[in-house]
Every structure is written in structure tokens, then in C-alpha cells.
N, C-alpha and C positions, 0 to 999 in steps of 0.2 A: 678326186673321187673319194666319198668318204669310206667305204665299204670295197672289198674286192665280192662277184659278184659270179653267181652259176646261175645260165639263163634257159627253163626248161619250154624250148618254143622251138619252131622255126626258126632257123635263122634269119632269113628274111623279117621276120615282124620284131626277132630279136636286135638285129643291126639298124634297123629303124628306132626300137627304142630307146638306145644307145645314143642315136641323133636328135628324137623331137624332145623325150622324154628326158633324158639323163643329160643332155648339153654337151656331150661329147668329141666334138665334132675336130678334128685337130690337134686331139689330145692323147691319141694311140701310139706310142711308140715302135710296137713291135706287131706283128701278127705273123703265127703261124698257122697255117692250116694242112691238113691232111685229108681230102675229101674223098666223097666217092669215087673210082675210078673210071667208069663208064663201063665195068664190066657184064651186066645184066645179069648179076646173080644175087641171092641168100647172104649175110653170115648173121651167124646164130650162136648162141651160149650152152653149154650144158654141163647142169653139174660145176659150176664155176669155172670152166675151162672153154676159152673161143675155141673154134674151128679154126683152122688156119687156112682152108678153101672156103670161096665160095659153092653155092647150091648144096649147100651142107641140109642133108636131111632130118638132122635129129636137134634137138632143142629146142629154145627163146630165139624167135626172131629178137635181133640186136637191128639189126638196119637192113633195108633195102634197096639193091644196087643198080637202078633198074632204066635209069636217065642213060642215052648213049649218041653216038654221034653229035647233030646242029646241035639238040635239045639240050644236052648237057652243055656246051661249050656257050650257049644263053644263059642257062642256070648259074656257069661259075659267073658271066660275067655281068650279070646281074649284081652279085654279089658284091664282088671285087669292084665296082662303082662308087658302091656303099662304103667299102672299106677303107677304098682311096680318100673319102669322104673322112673318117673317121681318121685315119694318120697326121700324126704333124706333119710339121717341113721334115725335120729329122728323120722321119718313120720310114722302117723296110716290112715287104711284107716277103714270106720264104711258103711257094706252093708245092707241096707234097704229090709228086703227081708218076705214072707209069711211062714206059718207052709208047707203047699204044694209044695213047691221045695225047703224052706232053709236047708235040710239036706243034697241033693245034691250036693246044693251049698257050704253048708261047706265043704263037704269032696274035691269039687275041690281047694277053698282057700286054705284048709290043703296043697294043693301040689303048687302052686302060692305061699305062703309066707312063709309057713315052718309050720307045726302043731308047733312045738317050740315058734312062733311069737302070736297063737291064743291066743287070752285075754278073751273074754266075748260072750257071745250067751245071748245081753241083750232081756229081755220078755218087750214087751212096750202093755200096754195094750190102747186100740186105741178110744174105743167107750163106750156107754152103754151096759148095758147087751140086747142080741134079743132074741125075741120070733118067733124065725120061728122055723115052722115044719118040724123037720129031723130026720136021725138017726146020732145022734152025739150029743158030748155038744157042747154046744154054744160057737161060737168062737167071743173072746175080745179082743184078741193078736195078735201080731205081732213079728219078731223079728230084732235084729241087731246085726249082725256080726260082731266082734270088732279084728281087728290085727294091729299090729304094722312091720313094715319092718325088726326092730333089735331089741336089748335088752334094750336100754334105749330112751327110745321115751321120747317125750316132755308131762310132765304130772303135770296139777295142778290140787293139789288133791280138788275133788269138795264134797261140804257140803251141806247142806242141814239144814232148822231150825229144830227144835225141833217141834213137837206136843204138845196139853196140857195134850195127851194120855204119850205120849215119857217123860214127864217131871214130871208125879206121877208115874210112873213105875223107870226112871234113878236119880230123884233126887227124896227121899220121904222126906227127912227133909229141917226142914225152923229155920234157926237161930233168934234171939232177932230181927233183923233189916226187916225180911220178906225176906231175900233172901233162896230161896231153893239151896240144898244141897246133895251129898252125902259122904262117906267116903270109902276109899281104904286101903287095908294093905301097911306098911311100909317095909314089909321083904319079903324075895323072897327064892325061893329055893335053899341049894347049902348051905355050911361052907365057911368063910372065915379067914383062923387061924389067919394072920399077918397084916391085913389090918384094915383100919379103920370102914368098916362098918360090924365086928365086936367086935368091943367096947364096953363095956356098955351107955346106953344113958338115963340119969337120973334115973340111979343105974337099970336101964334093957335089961338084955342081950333079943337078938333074941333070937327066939324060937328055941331047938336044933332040929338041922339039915337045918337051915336058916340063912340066914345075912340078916343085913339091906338093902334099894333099894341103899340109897347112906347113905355119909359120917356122924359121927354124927355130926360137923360142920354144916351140911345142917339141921340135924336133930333139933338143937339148934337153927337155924334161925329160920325155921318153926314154931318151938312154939313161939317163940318169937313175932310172926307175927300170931299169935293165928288161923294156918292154921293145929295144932295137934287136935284130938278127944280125949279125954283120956277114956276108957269104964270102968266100974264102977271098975272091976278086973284088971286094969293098964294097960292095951293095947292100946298102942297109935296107930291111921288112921290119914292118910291124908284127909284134907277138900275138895274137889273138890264141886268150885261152877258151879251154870247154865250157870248164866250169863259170864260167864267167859268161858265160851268155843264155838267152832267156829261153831256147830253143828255137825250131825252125818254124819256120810260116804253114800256115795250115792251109795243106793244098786243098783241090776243088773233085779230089778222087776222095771221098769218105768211106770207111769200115766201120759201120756200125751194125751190127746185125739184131735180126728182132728176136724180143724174145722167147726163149722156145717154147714157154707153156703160157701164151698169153692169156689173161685174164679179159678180154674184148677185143671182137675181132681187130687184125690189123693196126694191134700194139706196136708205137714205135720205141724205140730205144731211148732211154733214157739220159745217156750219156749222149745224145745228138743233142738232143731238146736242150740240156745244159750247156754244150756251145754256143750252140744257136742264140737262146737269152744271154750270154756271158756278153757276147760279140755284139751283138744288135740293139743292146739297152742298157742304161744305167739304174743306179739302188732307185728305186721312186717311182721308176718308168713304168707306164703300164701298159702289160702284154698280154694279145686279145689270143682264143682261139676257137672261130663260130661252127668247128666241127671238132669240139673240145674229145668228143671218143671217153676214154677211160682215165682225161685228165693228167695224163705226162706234162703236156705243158705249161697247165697250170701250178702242178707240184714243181717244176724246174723252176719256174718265177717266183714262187712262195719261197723254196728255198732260198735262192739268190737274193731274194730283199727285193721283190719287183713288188707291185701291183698285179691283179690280174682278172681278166675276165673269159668266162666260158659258154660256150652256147652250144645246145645240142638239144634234139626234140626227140632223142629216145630217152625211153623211160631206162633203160639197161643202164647207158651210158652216164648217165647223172647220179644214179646211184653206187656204179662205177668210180666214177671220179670223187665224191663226195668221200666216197672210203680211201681214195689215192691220198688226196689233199689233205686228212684226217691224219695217214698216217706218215707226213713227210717227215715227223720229228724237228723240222724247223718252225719259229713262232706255231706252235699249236691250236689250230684255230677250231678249237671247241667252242671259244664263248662267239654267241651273237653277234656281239661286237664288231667283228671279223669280218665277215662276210653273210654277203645275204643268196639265197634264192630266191630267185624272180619264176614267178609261175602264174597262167592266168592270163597274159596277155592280152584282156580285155581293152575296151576304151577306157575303161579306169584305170588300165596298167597297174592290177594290184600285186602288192608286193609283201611276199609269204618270208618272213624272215626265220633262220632256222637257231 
């Protein structure tokens, strides 16, 4: 793709031109979307500040929310056709969706990508806890629909630090020098008659009905490099330090709350969108989003070093983003060069460069 690209259309006539028009067809790596929810309401702008309900009475209509039940679960999967269409082999796509239609919605994904491709129904919890008066608990979440097109999608694995909760719970001990620690067994399930890691190893066999993890060669570095524990009854562990590892695995319960004074309605957070692209694409890849909103995940991709395509048919929302992506401070894509606007979507498919 020469240009990274803001598409002010429809999606539907936008994700078609993507495929007859721009040859794109298998060459998407990532897509996130955020769509309408099927709420039947308003949001609206004023004064440069969203609403953060719907049926909001005062402002710019930004979008209207107005598709609900069958009708919308058509609509997405209309789309999501198209966009399966547009993914590599590698490619995931991550749906932004409510507790109120996302089961729906799953069960149509299930038949668009293959229940076999479903990865994650992450919980992102969104806000504070409310105190409104219902019959219900109180809802903090949200969730996101995770699939991959095939079986090896592009994935770097994402970490997360430690807590100082995570780090008296996973490392309790603290060596001579103050670094914290913990220790692992050296042997693992399972005899091994004729191999090396069941040797003795400084005159001690595994424990019967176990081998060691590796060789005792390794075994013999390891103390040497005073990374053994030895326990008072001669059990040697492996030392595993804190600092020496890359953090923990990043579960499938996310905190990322929205911002408080969004700039268009139903801003997501920024620091998601930047997992998101870290985890699901490499520098080069290019990451679509055909309900692009106020442009977060297009500026996550610019920053990162992705490619990136946006698609939205409000007027708010493009001008919106336009000013998101202007000010990432990462490659500054002021010049032309950079990126183009697509607008017009005629049979000529003309194309307005900015």
C-alpha cells in the first residue's frame, strides 16, 4: 500500500473499495473495530466535548445508533464478510462490542470465521463503579471479541509489569545483594533410563518416578553460576530472579478505562489500542478500522510503525481523527505524501488527496 489512507464513506462502499479498487484483498493484518452497539440512541458533540450518553439533546449529531436486534447483527455481518475478505492468513480481527448484543454477535462470528479461529471474549472493564438505581449489578465492562482468520496469526506475546502485590506473592525471597527471588524444581515427571538427565548430579539421583528438566551438564553450569538453591535435606531448585524476567502474561480481564472528557462520542482508550496493535501486528503491517470514530487506532498504528487504514462516513469523526493522527508526534504526517483522503466514492472512485 503506497499511502496509509482516511476513507470518508460508508463502510460498506469503503471496504469494497479496498477490494475491487485498491487490490487489497489478503493484505490486512489487523482490524479493530468499535461499532455501533445496537443501542437506538443519539451521540452528539458540543463545544468540542462528546456526550458520554446516548439521546443526548444538545449539540452535532456525531452518529446515529439506530440498527437493533436481526437488523444490526446483518449489518455487522455483512461487513465482517468483507473484512474476512480483506485479512491475510496471519490476520485477527478484535470486535468492540456491549454485554447486550455481544452473545449474538458471537454466535454470528462463530459462523464468519470458524468457532475453531475464536481466541478471546476479552472483559475490559471501562469506567468507575455507578451508583444508579436498578435491578441489576452494576455494569463496568465491556467486551472484545478476539479471532484470528487461521491458525497462526501474527502474535507478540504481550507482558505486562509486575505489581509490588505480583512480586511478594511470585518472588518471596531476597538474596545477600537485595534482589528478590524465587525457586523452581529441577525435575519433571516421567523416568528417563538411558539419557542424561537421569544421571546422578552431585551424587543425587531424581526422585523416583522423575528426571531432571535438562542435562546434568546444564545442571553443573547452573551451580556454578550459583543459580542452584540447595534445601537444607539436598534438594536442589532453580533460582529464578525478578528482575530478570519480562513480566507476566496479559490476561483476558483488561483495565482500561475511557476517557473522561472525550473528544467523540464513545472514545476508547488509548493505551488498549496500543496493545492491541503491539500484540496483533508487526512494523509494516497494515491495521484497518472501518468505524475509525476519532481515530485512536489509527494514531496507535502510526505511532507503532504500522500502516494504516480508516473508514468512517461522519463528517465529525474524520475531522476528528484527522486532527488525532496530525497530532501523534510520531512520523508527522503533514506532507501529502503520507496519506491520502478518499472521499467521493463515485464509480470513478475519486481520490481527494490532502
Amino acid at each position: 500500500m503506497e499511502k496509509n489512507l482516511l476513507i470518508h464513506a460508508d463502510n460498506m462502499d469503503g471496504l469494497r473499495y479496498l477490494l475491487e479498487e485498491k487490490g487489497l484483498a489478503g493484505q490486512i493484518d489487523l482490524v479493530y473495530i468499535d461499532p455501533p452497539f445496537a443501542t437506538g440512541g443519539n451521540f452528539t458533540i458540543t463545544e468540542g466535548r462528546a456526550a458520554t450518553i446516548s439521546n443526548s439533546k444538545n449539540g452535532t449529531l456525531a452518529y446515529a445508533d439506530v440498527l437493533k436486534g436481526e437488523c444490526f447483527i446483518q449489518f455487522l455481518k455483512e461487513r465482517l464478510l468483507l473484512i474476512k475478505d480483506l485479512l491475510s492468513d496471519r490476520g485477527s480481527v478484535y470486535l468492540h462490542i456491549d454485554y447486550k448484543i455481544g452473545h449474538y454477535v458471537k454466535v454470528m462470528m462463530d459462523d464468519v470465521f470458524g468457532i475453531g479461529n475464536f481466541r478471546n471474549d476479552i472483559t475490559r472493564i471501562k469506567c468507575n463503579p455507578k451508583n444508579f438505581k436498578r435491578i441489576g449489578y452494576g455494569n463496568i465492562k465491556d467486551s472484545i471479541l478476539f479471532y484470528t482468520k487461521g491458525p497462526n496469526p501474527i502474535w507478540n506475546e504481550p507482558r505486562e509489569k509486575y505489581s509490588e502485590k505480583d512480586l511478594d506473592k511470585l518472588f518471596p525471597k531476597t538474596d545477600k545483594f537485595g534482589r528478590r527471588y524465587t525457586t523452581v524444581p529441577i525435575h519433571a515427571p516421567g523416568e528417563c533410563v538411558n539419557g542424561q538427565s537421569s544421571k546422578p548430579f552431585k551424587g543425587v539421583l531424581p526422585p523416583q518416578g522423575r528426571h531432571w528438566r535438562v542435562g546434568v551438564e546444564i545442571l553443573e553450569e547452573w551451580d556454578s553460576q550459583g543459580l542452584l538453591e540447595w534445601s537444607l535435606n539436598g534438594n536442589p531448585r532453580k533460582i529464578i530472579y525478578a528482575d530478570e524476567r519480562e513480566g507476566k502474561r496479559v490476561q483476558d480481564i483488561w483495565e482500561f478505562k475511557d476517557p473522561q472528557y472525550p473528544v467523540y462520542p464513545t472514545e476508547k482508550n488509548a493505551d488498549m489500542l496500543d496493545l492491541i496493535v503491539a500484540t496483533s501486528s508487526e512494523e509494516g503491517s497494515i491495521v484497518m478500522d472501518c468505524f475509525c470514530g476519532s481515530g485512536t487506532t489509527l494514531a496507535s498504528a502510526n505511532k507503532l510503525g504500522r500502516q494504516w487504514i480508516g473508514i468512517d462516513q461522519s463528517e465529525l469523526a474524520i475531522e476528528t481523527a484527522i486532527k488525532k493522527i496530525r497530532s501523534t508526534g510520531h512520523n508527522l504526517l503533514q506532507d501529502s505524501n503520507e496519506w491520502e483522503l478518499v472521499e467521493n466514492l463515485t464509480p470513478e472512485m475519486r481520490l481527494q488527496a490532502i
